[in-house]
N, C-alpha and C positions, 0 to 999 in steps of 0.2 A: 619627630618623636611623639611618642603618645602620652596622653596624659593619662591617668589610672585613676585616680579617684574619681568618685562620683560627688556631685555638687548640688546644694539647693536651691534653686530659684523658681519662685512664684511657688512655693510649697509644692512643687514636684520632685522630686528626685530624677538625678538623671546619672545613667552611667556614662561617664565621660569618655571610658577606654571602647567601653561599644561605640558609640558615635563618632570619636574618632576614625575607628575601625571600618566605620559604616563610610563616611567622607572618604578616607583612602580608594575604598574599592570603589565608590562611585567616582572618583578623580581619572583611579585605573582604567575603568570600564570605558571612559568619554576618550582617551587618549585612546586605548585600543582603537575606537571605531573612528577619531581625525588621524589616525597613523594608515588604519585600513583605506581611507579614501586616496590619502596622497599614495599607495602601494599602487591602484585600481592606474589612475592618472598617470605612473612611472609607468603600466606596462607589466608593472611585474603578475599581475588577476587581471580578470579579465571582467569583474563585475564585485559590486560590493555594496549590501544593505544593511544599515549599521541600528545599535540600539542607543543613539543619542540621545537624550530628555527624557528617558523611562528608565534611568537609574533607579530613583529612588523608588519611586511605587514598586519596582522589583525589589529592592533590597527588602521593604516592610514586606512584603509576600514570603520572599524566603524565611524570612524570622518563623513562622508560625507553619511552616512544611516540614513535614517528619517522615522518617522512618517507614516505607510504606506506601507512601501518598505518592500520587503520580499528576505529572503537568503533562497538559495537553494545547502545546502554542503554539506562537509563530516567531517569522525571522527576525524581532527587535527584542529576544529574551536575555541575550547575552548576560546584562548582569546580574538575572537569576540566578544561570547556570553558574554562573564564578562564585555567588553567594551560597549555594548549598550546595558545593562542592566538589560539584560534575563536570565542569570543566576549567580550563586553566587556561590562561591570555596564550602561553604559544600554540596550543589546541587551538586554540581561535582562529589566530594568524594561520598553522597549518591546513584548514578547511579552506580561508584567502586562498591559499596557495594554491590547493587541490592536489595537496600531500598525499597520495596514494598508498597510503598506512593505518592501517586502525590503531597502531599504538600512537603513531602522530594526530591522526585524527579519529576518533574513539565514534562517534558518532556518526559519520561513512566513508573513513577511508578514503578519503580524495573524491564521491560523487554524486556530493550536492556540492551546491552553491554557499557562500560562507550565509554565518545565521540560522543554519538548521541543525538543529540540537538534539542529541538522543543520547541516554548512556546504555553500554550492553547489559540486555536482559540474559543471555546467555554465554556459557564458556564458549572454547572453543571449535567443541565437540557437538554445538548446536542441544547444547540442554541447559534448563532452567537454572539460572540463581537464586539466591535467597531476595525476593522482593521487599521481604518485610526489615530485612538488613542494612537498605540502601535508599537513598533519594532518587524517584524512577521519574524518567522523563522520556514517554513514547515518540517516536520519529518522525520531525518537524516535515510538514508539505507545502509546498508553496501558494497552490491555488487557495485563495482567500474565502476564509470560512469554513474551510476544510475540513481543517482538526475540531470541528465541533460533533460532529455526529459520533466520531470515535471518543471524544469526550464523557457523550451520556455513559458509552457504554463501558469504561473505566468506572463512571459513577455508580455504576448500575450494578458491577460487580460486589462493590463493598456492601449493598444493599443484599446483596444474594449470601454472601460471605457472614454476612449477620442474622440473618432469618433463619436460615437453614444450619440448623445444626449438624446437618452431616458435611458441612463445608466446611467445620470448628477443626476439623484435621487440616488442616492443607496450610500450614505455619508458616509457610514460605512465600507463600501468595497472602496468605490474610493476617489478622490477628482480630477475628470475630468482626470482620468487616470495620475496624476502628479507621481506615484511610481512609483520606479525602482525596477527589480530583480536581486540579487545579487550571482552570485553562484562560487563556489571553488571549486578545484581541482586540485590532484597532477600531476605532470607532464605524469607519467607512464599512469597514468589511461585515460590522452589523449587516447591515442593507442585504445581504445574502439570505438567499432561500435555506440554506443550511441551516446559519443561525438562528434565525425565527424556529425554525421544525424542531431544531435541539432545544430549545429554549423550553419551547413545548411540550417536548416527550419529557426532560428531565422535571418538570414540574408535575407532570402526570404522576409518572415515576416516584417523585418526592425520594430524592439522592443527592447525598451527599458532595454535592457540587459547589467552589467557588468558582462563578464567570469573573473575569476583571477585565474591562474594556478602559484600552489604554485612550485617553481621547484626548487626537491634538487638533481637530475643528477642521480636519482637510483628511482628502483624499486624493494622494499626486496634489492636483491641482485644481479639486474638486471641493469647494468648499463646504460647511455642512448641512445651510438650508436641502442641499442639494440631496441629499443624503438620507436623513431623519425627520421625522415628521416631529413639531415642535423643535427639531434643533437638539433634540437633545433624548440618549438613551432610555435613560431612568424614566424619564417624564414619558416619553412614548408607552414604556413597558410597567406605567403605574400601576395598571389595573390584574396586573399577575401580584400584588405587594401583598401579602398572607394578613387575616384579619383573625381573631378570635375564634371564627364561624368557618373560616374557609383556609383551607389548604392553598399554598404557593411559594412564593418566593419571600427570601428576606433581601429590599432593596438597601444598598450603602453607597453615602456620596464622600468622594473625598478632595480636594485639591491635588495633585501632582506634583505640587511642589511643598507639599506640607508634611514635616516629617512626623512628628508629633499624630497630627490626626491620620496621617497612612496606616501607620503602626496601630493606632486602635481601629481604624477599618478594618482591616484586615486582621486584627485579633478577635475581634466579635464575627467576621464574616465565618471564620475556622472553627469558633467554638458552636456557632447556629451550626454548621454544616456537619460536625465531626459528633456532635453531642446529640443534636433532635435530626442528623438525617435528612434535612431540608439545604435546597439548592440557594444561593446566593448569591447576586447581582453585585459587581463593586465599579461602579462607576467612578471611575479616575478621570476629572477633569481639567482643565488648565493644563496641560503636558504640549511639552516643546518637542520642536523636531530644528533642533541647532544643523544640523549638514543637508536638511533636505528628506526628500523621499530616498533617493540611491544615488547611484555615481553616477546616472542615466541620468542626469538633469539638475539644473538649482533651481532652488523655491524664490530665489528675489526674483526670478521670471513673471511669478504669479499671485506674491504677496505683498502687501502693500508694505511704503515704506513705517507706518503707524504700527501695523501688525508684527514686525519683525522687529522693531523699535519693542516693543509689548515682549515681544518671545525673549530677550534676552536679557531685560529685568526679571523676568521669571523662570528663566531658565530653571531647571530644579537644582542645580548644583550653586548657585548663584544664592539663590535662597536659603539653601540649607548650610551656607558659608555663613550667610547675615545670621541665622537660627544661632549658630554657632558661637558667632561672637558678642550677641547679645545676651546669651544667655551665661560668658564668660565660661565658658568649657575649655578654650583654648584660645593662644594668642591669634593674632595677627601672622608674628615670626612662626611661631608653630606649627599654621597653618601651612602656612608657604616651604616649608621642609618636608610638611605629612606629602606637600601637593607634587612636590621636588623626588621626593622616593615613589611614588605614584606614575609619574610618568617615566619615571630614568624604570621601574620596572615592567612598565607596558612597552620602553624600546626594547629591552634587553629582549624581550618573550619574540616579539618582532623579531628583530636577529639570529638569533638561536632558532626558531623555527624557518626564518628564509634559510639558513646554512645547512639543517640538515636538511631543504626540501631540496637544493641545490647540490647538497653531496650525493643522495641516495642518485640523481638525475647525472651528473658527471661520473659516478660509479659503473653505470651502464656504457656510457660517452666516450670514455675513456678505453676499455676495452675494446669497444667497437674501433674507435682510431689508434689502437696499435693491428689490428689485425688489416685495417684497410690500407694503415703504410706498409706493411709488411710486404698486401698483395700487389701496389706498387710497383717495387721492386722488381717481381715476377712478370708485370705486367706490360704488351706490348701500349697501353693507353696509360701508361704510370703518371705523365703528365698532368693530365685531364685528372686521375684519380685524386695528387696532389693538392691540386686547386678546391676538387669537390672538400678534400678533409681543411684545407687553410680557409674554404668560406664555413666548416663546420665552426671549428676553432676560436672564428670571432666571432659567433652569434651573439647576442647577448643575451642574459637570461633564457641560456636554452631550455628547451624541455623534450620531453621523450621523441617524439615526432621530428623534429629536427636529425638527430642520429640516423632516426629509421628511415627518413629520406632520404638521408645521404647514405647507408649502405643499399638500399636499392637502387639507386644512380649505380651503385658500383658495380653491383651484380649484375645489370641491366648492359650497363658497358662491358664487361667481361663475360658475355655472356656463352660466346664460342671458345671459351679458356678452361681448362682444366687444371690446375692448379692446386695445390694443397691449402695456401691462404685463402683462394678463393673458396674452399672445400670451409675453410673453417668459420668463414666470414657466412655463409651458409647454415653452418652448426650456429652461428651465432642470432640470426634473425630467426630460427625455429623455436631456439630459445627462447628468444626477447617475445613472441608469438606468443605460446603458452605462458610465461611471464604476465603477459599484459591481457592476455584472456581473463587471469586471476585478479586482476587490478582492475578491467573495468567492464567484465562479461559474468563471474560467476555470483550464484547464490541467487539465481532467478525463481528458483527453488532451494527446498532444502539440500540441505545436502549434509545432511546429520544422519544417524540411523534409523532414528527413525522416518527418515523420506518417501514418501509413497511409494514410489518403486521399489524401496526395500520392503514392503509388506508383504510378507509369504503369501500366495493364494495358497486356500484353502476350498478343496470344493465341495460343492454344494449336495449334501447326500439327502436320499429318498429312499420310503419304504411304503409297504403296501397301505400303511395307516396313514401316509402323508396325506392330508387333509387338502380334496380341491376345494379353493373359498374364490372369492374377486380378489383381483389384483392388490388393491387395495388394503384388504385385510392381510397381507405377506408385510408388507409395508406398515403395519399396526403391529403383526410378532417381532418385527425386527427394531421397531422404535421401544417397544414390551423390556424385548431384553435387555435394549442400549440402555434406558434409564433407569433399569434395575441395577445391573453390574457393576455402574458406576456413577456417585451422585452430582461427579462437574457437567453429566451431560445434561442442557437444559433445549429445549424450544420453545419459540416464541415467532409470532407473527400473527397477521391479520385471521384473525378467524380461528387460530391454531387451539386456542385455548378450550372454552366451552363447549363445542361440535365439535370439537377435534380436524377443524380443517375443512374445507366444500368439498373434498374428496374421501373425508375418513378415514385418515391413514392416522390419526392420532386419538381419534374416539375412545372414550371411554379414559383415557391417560390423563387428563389433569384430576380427574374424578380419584385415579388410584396415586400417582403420584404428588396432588399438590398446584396450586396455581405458581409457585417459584419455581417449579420445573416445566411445567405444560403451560405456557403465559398466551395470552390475546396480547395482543398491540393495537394499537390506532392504526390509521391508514397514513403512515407516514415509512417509505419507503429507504429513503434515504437513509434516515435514523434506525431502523431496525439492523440494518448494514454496519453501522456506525457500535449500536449496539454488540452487535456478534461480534466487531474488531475488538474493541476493549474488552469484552467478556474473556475472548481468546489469550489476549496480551498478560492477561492478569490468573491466567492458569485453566480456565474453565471449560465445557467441549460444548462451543454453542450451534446448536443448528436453527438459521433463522433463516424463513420460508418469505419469500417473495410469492407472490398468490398467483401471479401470471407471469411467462415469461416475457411479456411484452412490455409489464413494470416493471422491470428491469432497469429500463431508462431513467425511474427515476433515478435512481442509485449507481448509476454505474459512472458517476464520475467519484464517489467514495469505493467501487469498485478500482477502479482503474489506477484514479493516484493514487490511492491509501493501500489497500489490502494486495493489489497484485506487486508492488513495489516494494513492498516492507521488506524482504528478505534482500532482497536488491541493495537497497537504498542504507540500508546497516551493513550491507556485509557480514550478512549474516549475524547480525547482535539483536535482531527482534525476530518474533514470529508473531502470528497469529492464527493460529489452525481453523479457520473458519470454516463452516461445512454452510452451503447455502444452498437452500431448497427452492425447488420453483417445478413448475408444470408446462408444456407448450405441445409445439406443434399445430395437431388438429382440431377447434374447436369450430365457433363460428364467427366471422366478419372479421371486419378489419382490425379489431383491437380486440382479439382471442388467437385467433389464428397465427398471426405471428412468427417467423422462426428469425429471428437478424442473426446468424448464426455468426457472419463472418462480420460485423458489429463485435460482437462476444469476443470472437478468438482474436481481430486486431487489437482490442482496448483491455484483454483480462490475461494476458501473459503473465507468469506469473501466480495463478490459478488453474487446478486442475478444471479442465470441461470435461464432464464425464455425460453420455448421452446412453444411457438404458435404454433398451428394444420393451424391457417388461417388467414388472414391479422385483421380479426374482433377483434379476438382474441389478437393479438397482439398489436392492436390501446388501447388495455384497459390495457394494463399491461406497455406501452408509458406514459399512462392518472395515472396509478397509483402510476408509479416510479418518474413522475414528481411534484409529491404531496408527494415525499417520499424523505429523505435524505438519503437512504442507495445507493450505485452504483448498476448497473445491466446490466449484457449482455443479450441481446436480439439477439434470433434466429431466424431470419422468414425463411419460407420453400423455398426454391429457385426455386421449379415449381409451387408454387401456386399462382402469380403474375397475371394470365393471366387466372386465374377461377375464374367466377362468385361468389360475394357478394352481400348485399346490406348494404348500408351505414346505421349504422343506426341513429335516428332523435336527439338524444343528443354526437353526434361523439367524441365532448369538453370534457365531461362532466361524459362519464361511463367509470366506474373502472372493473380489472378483478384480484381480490382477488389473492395474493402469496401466494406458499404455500397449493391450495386447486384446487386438482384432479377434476374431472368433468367427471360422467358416462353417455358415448355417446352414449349407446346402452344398454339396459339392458337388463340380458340371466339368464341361473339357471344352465346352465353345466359347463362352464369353465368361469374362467374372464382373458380377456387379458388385459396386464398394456404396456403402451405406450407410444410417445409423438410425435410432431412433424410429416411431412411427413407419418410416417408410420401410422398413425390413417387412412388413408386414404385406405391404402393396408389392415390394419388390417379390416378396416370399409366393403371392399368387398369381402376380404375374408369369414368374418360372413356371408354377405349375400349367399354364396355356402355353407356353409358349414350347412347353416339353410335347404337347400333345403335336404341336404342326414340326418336330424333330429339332429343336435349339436346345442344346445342355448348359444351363446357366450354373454357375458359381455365385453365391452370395456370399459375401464377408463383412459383415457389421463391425466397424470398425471400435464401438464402443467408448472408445476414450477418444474426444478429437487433440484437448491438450492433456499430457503429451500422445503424440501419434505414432502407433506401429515403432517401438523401439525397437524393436528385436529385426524390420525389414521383413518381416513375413509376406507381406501383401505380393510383393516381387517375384514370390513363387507361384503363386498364383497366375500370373503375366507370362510368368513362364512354359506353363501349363497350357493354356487357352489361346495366349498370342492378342487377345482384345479385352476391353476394358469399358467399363461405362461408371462413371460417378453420379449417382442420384442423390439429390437433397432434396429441401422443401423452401431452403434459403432462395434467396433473387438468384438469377446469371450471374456470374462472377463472385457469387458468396463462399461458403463453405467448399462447394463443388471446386471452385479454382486451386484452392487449398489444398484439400482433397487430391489435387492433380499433381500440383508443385511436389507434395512430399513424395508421390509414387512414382512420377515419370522424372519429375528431376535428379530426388533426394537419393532415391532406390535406385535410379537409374533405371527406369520402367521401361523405357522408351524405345530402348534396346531389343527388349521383346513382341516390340507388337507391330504385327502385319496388318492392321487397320488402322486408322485415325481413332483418338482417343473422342469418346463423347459425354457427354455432361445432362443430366436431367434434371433440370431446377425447376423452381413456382418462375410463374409472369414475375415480370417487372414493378408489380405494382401490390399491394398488401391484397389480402383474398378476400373475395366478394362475401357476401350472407348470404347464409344456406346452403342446401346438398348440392343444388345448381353451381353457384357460388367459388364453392370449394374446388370443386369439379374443375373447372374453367378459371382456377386460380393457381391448384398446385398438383403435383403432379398426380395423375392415378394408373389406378393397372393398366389401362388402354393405351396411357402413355409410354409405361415402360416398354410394355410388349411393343409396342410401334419403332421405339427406339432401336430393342436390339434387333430385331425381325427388320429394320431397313441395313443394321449394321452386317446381319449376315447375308442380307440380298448382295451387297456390293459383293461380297466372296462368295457367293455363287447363286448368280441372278436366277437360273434356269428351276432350281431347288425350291427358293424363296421370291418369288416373282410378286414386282406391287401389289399391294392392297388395294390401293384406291386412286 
């Protein structure tokens, strides 16, 4: 029972019914996560990371998070999320379980691991909610340190939401930039390159950020000399602490088990951040970890028995009991009923979510085993099928996979039977197919209207005033338009700002738009990525430019798990439309030159790869992604800056369709498949190779992900009968890719009277200089040798060796 009045002691007031309040749900929260371990050990999950001994420091955070604000953590948040009202204990237990349901699990439907937290930012229909109506919390990743780069750039928005007055419309997303971002993490995971880069960009920055580093003095098993220099966060990162004179952070220390002082940590860390705009350190230390790291191991392995002795007189729940009764808030008895309803309502959440994860799994089970006794019956092996459904029957805690074994056993064995059961038991696994494509395959993309592929092409029209400029300058009208039209579009990046970029495709635009739309950035790669995720998540159209394709690397593990996953990873309840710019191909030496193309397309699934042949090209698939909610890398060719275009008369306005190849040349002897830069070498090469009687086909395939939806490329194969794939990526890169989708996917293979060939770079990154390049990737000499040995083999006498 609760107590209701509020009490004086030591001349503080204290509400009694909050702090009770507050007790319960931290009682709740610690059963949840000892009920979650012993589920993991029965068998029923298959893995379990719990938020034990970060009760309280979360419940004080939640107190001072509003309306608006958005948390950016990790997998020990649980009793945030139940304090500010996003999620509910059988929520919890339904992620344990890997509930394949967004209404049972709201945060991804059964496909994360439990501990990762998100609530939907959109309906259905994949369109925005009202942000500013709700407690938002962007979608938890595992690898540590992660959620920091996306962090800044959650912060980073309300900075832009408040300066810019033309961002004072958009009520949904902002309220004049008044949110804060709130992000968590444990001590060890400090030690990441992430963290340190965020740390640092958000201080640049000066945003509205609280960091709160939970700190229980280990990592696993790694204790925390090991870790931090000085042993300790705050104390490392004193010299960022804001002085009179200098811009920085406001540093805050608090106990973990101290209720009293959490609660004003963390009220002054929200008022620093929410009122003057400045980022905020909240060192939380003394914090326990009562069950360990995970289910993966125990900590009396590696802690002493002094230490663990230590951890449980200060448990925080331990403490906050003693706070309690000394401060005469409530009995002894009172306690022990609050603690009595606390846990009897963390079982109950338990049960109720195993039963429906267990009904929705025997709803399928169960059909299937009336159809398989049925076929039985019918069937000359009815025996053997019996047995298959009596060892279905007692599995225990079945799950999907069990079922769908045992009806393919079945169909396997009846496989020379014609049957109606069998017909229907058929009908049934095509089903449960499509079914469980929806459950653990779709939403890798959008899949709302507005999805890339649904953006109308529109094409590109020309008149005799169309202006020839460089490349470059096409790319300058079409950035002109985009941040005229509309004022969420923002860019930023190294160099982007003041020169408008080392290529000038943004020159002159921070001059007419503003340093909050046309920004510089430091040389920090990761974070700019990080940057454009939150910008996106929080309503706004950011295009953030990586300066070389080959720095890519920094970022592409915030490419990879963060922004190619989000729509995956919610089931479609988050987006981030990020547009990312970058330049490659052909430059000079090992670290300009560059293409890791099939780097990119295994690790950014997920991400539109879009590869322009030429700045024209590339202004329409700008035009198209900005009309599109899915994200997308954009690759412009890094020597075609400074060759002639013309701009053409709707620059705003035309789309260049994803997804769909475009034949540059058409031939009847070979087709070569392509993209990027090398259309250009393949485009001259054609023209030699036309003169000694070879009719090449070129098709620039333009978009690598996604690839030739429409199957066009196969007509082509059709045509010609031979094939040559050219990149600039290593052997086995892009080019194999390349091949999979047209010989396998299209069924290319079918058509060609030759062996298929492949024109890639060496093995190894491309030398410096013209020589260099030459004798690194591939050029006209190459290709022509290529296909001119490809039609010697078809008619030796015609095309006889060269050399």
């Amino acid at each position: 029972m609760l107590v209701g009045e509020s009490k004086t002691v030591s001349k503080k007031k204290i509400n009694a019914q909050e702090v009770l309040e507050d007790y319960k749900l931290a009682v709740e929260s610690r059963e949840a996560s000892i009920i979650g371990r012993k589920e993991v050990f029965m068998g029923k999950a298959k893995f379990g990371i719990f938020g034990d001994g970060k009760e309280l420091p979360q419940i004080a955070m939640a107190k001072v998070f509003r309306n608006g604000d958005f948390r950016s953590g990790y997998y020990r948040d649980q009793t945030f999320m139940f304090a500010i009202g996003e999620l509910t204990v059988q929520q919890y237990f339904a992620q344990l379980y890997a509930h394949t349901s967004v209404e049972a699990d709201p945060a991804s439907g059964g496909r994360l691991m439990n501990g990762h937290f998100a609530n939907r930012l959109l309906d259905e229909q994949g369109n925005w909610k009202s942000q500013t109506s709700m407690k938002n919390s962007s979608s938890d990743i595992s690898p540590t340190a992660a959620q920091m780069p996306r962090l800044v750039g959650l912060a980073y928005a309300s900075k832009l939401y408040k300066q810019n007055q033309d961002l004072h419309q958009f009520t949904d997303f902002s309220i004049k930039g008044n949110e804060v971002a709130f992000g968590t993490i444990g001590n060890a995971s400090t030690s990441e390159g992430h963290f340190f880069e965020s740390i640092n960009a958000a201080g640049v920055l000066q945003v509205p950020m609280v960091m709160a580093v939970w700190d229980d003095e280990y990592g696993i098993s790694v204790p925390q000399e090991y870790h931090t220099t000085k042993g300790s966060i705050s104390e490392f990162l004193a010299g960022i602490q804001r002085d009179k004179d200098n811009k920085g952070y406001e540093i805050i220390k608090a106990k973990g088990w101290d209720y009293e002082g959490l609660k004003a940590a963390f009220q002054k860390a929200e008022k620093v951040a929410r009122e003057e705009h400045v980022p905020v350190l909240v060192h939380v230390q003394e914090v326990t970890q009562p069950q360990g790291h995970s289910t993966s191991g125990s900590h009396e392995r590696y802690k002493t028995k002094e230490r663990l002795e230590w951890e449980k007189a200060h448990d925080c729940l331990v403490k906050f009991k003693e706070w309690i009764l000394e401060n005469n808030v409530a009995s002894e008895e009172e306690l022990k009923q609050l603690e009595k309803e606390a846990k009897d309502a963390a079982k109950s959440a338990r049960v109720a979510a195993w039963n429906a994860f267990l009904q929705d799994i025997k709803k399928d089970q169960e059909k299937a085993v009336e159809i398989i006794e049925a076929l039985a019956q019918e069937s000359e092996h009815g025996g053997q099928i019996i047995q298959i459904v009596s060892e279905l029957k007692k599995t225990l805690n079945p799950i999907r996979l069990d079922t769908y074994k045992a009806v393919k056993k079945v169909l396997r064995l009846t496989r020379n039977e014609n049957t109606s059961s069998r017909a229907s038991l058929v009908a049934w696994l095509k089903k449960s197919d499509e079914e469980n494509y929806r459950r653990f395959s779709s939403h890798v993309m959008s899949e709302s209207e507005e999805a890339s592929l649904k953006v109308e092409e529109v094409k590109a029209s020309f008149s005799e005033s169309s202006p020839l400029v460089d490349g470059r300058e096409v790319l300058q009208a079409c950035f002109d338009a985009a941040l005229s039209r509309d004022p969420r579009v923002i860019a930023f990046g190294e160099d982007v700002g003041k020169i408008g970029d080392v290529n000038q495709a943004f020159a002159g635009l921070q001059a007419k738009y503003g340093e909050l739309r046309v920004t510089d950035t430091g040389i920090r790669e990761a974070t700019i990525i990080g940057q454009g995720i939150g910008a996106a998540l929080r309503g706004l159209r950011p295009i953030a430019e990586i300066q070389y394709l080959d720095y890519l690397l920094y970022a592409i593990q915030t490419l990879s798990d963060d922004l190619a996953t989000l729509q995956y990873r919610t089931v479609g309840g988050q987006k981030a439309p990020l547009i990312i710019r970058t330049r490659g191909h052909r430059l000079e030496g090992v670290w300009h030159s560059g293409s890791p193309i099939g780097m990119i397309l295994n690790s950014l699934r997920g991400i539109n790869v879009l590869v322009p042949r030429n700045m024209t090209q590339a202004a329409g698939f700008y035009n198209t992604m900005l009309k599109s909610d899915d994200p997308a890398l954009i690759i412009e060719c890094l020597n075609g800056y400074r060759l002639k275009e013309r701009i053409p008369d709707n620059i705003g306005e035309f789309t260049v369709p994803v997804g769909v190849p475009e034949v540059i040349k058409e031939g009847s002897d070979v087709t070569v498949i392509t993209y990027g830069s090398m259309c250009r070498v393949v485009e001259q090469a054609a023209e030699e190779l036309q003169e000694v009687g070879i009719s090449v086909e070129i098709i620039d395939v333009q978009s690598l992900l996604p690839f030739d939806v429409h199957h066009s490329i196969v007509e082509s194969l059709k045509k010609t009968n031979r094939v040559v794939f050219a990149d600039e990526d290593v052997p086995g890169g892009a080019s194999a890719y390349m091949m999979q989708k047209v010989l396998e996917e299209q069924n290319g293979y079918f058509h060609l009277d030759s062996q298929p060939v492949t024109i890639t770079a060496a093995e190894h990154r491309p030398a410096y200089a013209s020589d260099g390049d030459y004798w690194s990737k591939p050029s006209v000499e190459t290709v022509f040798e290529k296909v001119y040995d490809l039609m010697g083999e078809v008619e030796p006498d015609r095309f006889p060796k060269l050399y």
